[in-house]
matplotlib code that plots the C-alpha trace (Angstrom):
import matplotlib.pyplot as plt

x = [-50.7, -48.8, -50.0, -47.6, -47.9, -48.3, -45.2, -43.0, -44.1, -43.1, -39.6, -39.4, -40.0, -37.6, -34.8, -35.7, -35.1, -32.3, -30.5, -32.0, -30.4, -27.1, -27.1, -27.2, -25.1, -22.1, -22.6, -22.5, -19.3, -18.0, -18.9, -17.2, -14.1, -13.5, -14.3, -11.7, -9.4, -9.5, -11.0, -8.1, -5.6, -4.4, -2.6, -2.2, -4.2, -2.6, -3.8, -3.4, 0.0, -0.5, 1.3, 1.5, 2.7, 5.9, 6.1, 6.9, 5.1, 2.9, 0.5, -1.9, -2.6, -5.1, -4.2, -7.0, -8.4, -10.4, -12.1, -12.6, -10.0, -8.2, -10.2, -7.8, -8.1, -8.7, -5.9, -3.4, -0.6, 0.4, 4.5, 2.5, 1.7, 4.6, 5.8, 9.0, 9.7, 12.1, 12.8, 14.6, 16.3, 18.0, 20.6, 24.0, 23.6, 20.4, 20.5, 18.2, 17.2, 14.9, 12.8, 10.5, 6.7, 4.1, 0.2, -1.4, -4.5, -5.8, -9.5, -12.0, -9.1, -5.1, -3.2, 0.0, 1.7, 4.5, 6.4, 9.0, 10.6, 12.6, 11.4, 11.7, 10.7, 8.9, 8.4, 6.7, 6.0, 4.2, 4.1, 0.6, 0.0, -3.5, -5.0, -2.0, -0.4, 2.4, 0.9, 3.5, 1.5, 3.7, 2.8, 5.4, 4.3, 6.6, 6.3, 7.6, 8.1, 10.0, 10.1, 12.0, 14.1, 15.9, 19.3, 17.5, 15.9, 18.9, 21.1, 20.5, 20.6, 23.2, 24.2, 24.3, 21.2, 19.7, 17.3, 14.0, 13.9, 14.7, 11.4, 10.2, 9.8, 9.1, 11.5, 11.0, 14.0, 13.5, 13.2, 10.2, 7.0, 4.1, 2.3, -0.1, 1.2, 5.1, 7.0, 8.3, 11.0, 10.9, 12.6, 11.2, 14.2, 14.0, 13.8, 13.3, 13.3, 15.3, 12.0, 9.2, 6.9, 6.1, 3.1, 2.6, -1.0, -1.7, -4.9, -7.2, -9.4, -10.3, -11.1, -8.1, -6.1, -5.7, -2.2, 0.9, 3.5, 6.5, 9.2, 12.5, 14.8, 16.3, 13.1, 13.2, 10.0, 8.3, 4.8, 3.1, 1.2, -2.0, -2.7, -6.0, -6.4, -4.5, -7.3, -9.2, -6.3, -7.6, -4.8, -7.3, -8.1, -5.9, -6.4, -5.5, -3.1, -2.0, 1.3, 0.4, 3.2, 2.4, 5.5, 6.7, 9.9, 11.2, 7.6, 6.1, 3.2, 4.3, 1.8, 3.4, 0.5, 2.3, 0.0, 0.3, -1.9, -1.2, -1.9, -2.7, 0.2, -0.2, 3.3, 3.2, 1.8, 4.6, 4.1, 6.6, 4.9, 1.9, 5.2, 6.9, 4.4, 3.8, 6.7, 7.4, 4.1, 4.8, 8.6, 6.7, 4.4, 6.8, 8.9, 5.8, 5.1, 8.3, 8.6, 5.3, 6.0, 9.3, 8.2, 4.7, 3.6, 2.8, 6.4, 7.7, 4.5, 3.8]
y = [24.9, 25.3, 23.5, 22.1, 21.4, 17.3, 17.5, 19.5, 17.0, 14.0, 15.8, 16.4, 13.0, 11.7, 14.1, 13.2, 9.7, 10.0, 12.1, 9.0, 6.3, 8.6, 8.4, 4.9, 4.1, 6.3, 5.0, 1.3, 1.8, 3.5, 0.5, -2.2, 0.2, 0.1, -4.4, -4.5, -2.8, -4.3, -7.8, -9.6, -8.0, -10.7, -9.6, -10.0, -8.5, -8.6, -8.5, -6.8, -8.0, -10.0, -11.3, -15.1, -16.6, -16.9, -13.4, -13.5, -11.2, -12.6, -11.3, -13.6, -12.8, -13.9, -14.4, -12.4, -12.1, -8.5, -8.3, -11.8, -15.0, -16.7, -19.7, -22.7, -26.5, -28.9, -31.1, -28.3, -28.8, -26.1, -26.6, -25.4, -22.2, -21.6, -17.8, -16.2, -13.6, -11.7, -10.1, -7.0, -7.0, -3.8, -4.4, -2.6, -3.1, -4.0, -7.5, -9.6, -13.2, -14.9, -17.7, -20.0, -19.9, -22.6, -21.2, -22.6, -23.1, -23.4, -23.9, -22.0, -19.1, -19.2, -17.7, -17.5, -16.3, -14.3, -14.6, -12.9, -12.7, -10.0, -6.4, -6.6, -5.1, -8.2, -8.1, -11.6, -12.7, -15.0, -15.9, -16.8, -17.8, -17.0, -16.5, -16.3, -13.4, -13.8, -11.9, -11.4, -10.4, -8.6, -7.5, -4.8, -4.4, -4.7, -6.7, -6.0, -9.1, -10.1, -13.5, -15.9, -17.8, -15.1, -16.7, -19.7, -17.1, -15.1, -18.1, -17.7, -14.0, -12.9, -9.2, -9.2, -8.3, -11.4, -11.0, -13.0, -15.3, -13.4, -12.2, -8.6, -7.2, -3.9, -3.2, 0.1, 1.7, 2.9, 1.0, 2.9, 2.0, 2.8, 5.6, 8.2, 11.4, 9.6, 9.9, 7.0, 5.3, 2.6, 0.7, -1.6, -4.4, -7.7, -8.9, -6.4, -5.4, -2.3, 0.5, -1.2, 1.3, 0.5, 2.2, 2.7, 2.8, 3.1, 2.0, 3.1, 0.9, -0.7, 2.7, 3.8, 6.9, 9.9, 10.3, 10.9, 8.7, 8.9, 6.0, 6.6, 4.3, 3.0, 1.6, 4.4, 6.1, 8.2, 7.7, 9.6, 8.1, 9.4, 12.1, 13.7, 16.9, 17.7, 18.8, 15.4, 12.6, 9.6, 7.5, 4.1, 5.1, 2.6, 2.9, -0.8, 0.7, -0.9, -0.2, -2.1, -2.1, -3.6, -4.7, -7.5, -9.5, -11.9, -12.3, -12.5, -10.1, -9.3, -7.6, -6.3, -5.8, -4.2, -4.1, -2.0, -1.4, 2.2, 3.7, 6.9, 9.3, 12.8, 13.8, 13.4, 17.0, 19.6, 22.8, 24.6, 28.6, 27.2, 25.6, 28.8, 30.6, 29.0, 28.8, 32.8, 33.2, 30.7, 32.8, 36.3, 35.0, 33.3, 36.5, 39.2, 37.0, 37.0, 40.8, 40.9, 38.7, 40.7, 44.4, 43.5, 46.3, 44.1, 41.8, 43.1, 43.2, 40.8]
z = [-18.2, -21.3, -24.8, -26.9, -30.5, -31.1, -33.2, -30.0, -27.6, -29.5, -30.1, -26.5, -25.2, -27.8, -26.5, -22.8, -23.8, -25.6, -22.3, -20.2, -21.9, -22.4, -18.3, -18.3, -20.8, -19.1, -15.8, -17.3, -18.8, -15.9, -13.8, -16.7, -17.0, -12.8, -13.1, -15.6, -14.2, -10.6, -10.9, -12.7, -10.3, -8.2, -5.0, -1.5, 1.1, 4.7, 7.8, 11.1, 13.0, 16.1, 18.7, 19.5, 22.8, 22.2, 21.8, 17.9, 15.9, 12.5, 10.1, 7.7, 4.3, 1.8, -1.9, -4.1, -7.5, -7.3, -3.9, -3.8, -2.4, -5.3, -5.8, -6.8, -7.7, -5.1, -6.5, -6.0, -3.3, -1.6, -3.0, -6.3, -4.3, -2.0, -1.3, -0.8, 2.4, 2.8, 6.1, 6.8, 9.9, 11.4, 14.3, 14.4, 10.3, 8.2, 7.6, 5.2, 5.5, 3.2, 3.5, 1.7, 2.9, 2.2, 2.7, 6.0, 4.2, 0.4, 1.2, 1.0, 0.3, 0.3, 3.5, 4.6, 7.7, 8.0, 11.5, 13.4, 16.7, 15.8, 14.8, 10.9, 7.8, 5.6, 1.5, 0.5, -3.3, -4.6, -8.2, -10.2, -13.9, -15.3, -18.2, -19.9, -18.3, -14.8, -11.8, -9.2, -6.0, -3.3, 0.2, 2.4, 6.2, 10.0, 12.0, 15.7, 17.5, 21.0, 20.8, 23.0, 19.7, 18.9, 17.8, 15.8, 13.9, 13.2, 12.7, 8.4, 8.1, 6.2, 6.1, 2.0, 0.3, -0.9, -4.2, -5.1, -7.9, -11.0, -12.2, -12.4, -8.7, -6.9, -4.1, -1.3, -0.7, 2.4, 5.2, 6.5, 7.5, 5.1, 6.5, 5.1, 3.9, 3.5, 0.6, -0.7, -3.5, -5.1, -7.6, -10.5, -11.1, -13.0, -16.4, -18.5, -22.3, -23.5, -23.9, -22.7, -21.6, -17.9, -16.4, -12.5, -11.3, -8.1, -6.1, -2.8, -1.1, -5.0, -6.7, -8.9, -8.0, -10.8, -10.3, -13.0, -11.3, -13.4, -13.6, -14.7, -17.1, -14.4, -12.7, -9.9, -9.0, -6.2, -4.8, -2.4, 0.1, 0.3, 3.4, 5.1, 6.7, 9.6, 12.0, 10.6, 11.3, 13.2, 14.5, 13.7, 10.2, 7.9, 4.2, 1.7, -1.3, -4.4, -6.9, -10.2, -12.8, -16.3, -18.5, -20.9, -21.2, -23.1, -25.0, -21.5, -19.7, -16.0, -14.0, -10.1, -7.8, -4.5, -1.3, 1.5, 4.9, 5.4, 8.7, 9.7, 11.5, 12.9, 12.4, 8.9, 8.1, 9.1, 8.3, 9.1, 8.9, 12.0, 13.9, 13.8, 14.9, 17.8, 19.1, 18.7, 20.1, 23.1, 23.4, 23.3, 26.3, 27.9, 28.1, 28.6, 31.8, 33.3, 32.8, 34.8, 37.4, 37.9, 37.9, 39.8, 42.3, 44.8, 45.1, 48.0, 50.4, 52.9]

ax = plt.figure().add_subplot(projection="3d")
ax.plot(x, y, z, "-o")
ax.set_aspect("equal")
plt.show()
């Protein structure tokens, strides 16, 4: 056993310590950076889509603060908390109609329920003032309904596009379901001042993505939906991503909170060397056995 010096002991145990409380001081402010960035985020978190009996498709979601439900007064009417949705409906043309939704319930937590009987694209907003600062919570998902009141539903829909109220917003291009390993655009419209610096952070299942997503002047940016290995895609696995854009106008703090459900898809990995591949190798197989089945010794016997 070795003998150290009283002195070298002493100096040992205080650098141990010193390392031990290092450790815990790190992982603490790890833990306070990750709660301030995610539990002041207020944002919608939707559901899985259903199918009601009228055959109209719908899909609840729950107004949160973090990774809890927005807790709200018990005074406040639910016109103080009403939501805009705007559906995108493809026919010969893509059409929009947009419509004013009120939640279904405000206690213990705020949902609303988005409804079709039509196959649409749906983007619902809701506005929320706290702590000073305008959170404007938005949710994209489809929603593929065969519903029996068609033509009441479509009575409205006009075939221009027709905008939310005019505060900040973050609009998909594309009218394509979100899906991993897509790439998507987007566009960041609204009030805005001239050079504002407008950051994009992005967010998977709560933990906080280290990605460099660029926007451009004009709003426009690209994000890439997260993707797994090929050999390793389950067709169940769904993943809950957020778009969080900071920005102020007009002496105002705007924070975009964008959710998405994204669902896992097979056909989103091409690769375009392995697909070659096997098709040569299916042609050179294809034609080997053909040749063999034509110059067999045995073709003519009986």
């Amino acid at each position: 056993m070795l003998k150290y010096e009283p002195w070298a002991r002493h100096l040992i145990e205080q650098v141990c310590l010193i390392f031990m409380l290092g450790c815990m001081l790190l992982s603490s402010a790890a833990r306070l950076a990750e709660a301030a960035s995610t539990s002041e985020l207020v944002w919608l978190k939707p559901g899985e889509m259903k199918i009601a009996r009228d055959g109209s498709a719908y899909c609840e979601l729950v107004l949160m603060q973090g990774e809890q439900p927005l807790q709200v007064q018990d005074n406040l009417s639910p016109e103080a908390l009403a939501a805009q949705c705007q559906y995108r409906i493809r026919s010969r043309e893509y059409r929009e109609k947009l419509s004013r939704l009120l939640p279904i319930t405000t206690k213990p937590e705020v949902v609303y329920r988005a409804s079709a009987p039509v196959s649409a694209q749906c983007n619902i907003m809701i506005q929320v003032e706290l702590m000073g600062t305008t959170y404007i919570a938005q949710s994209h998902f489809p929603l593929y309904g065969r519903g029996y009141d068609k033509e009441s539903f479509l009575e409205d829909v006009n075939g221009a596009s027709q905008q939310f109220a005019a505060f900040p917003q973050l609009r998909m291009l594309a009218n394509r379901n979100p899906l991993m390993g897509r790439e998507v655009d987007f566009v960041y419209t609204g009030a805005q001042e001239q050079g504002s610096p407008k950051q994009v952070r992005s967010f998977i299942n709560g933990q906080e993505e280290n990605k460099n997503i660029v926007m451009e002047s004009t709003g426009h940016f690209v994000y890439h939906f997260p993707q797994r290995e090929p050999l390793k895609v389950n067709t169940d696995e769904k993943i809950q991503a957020l778009l969080v854009v900071e920005n102020k106008a007009q002496g105002k703090s705007y924070v975009n909170i964008c959710s998405f459900m994204i669902h896992s898809y097979r056909y989103s990995y091409p690769n375009l060397m392995h697909g070659l591949l096997l098709f040569a190798g299916t042609a050179v197989l294809t034609v080997v056995g053909i040749i063999w089945w034509r110059r067999r010794a045995d073709k003519n016997a009986y």
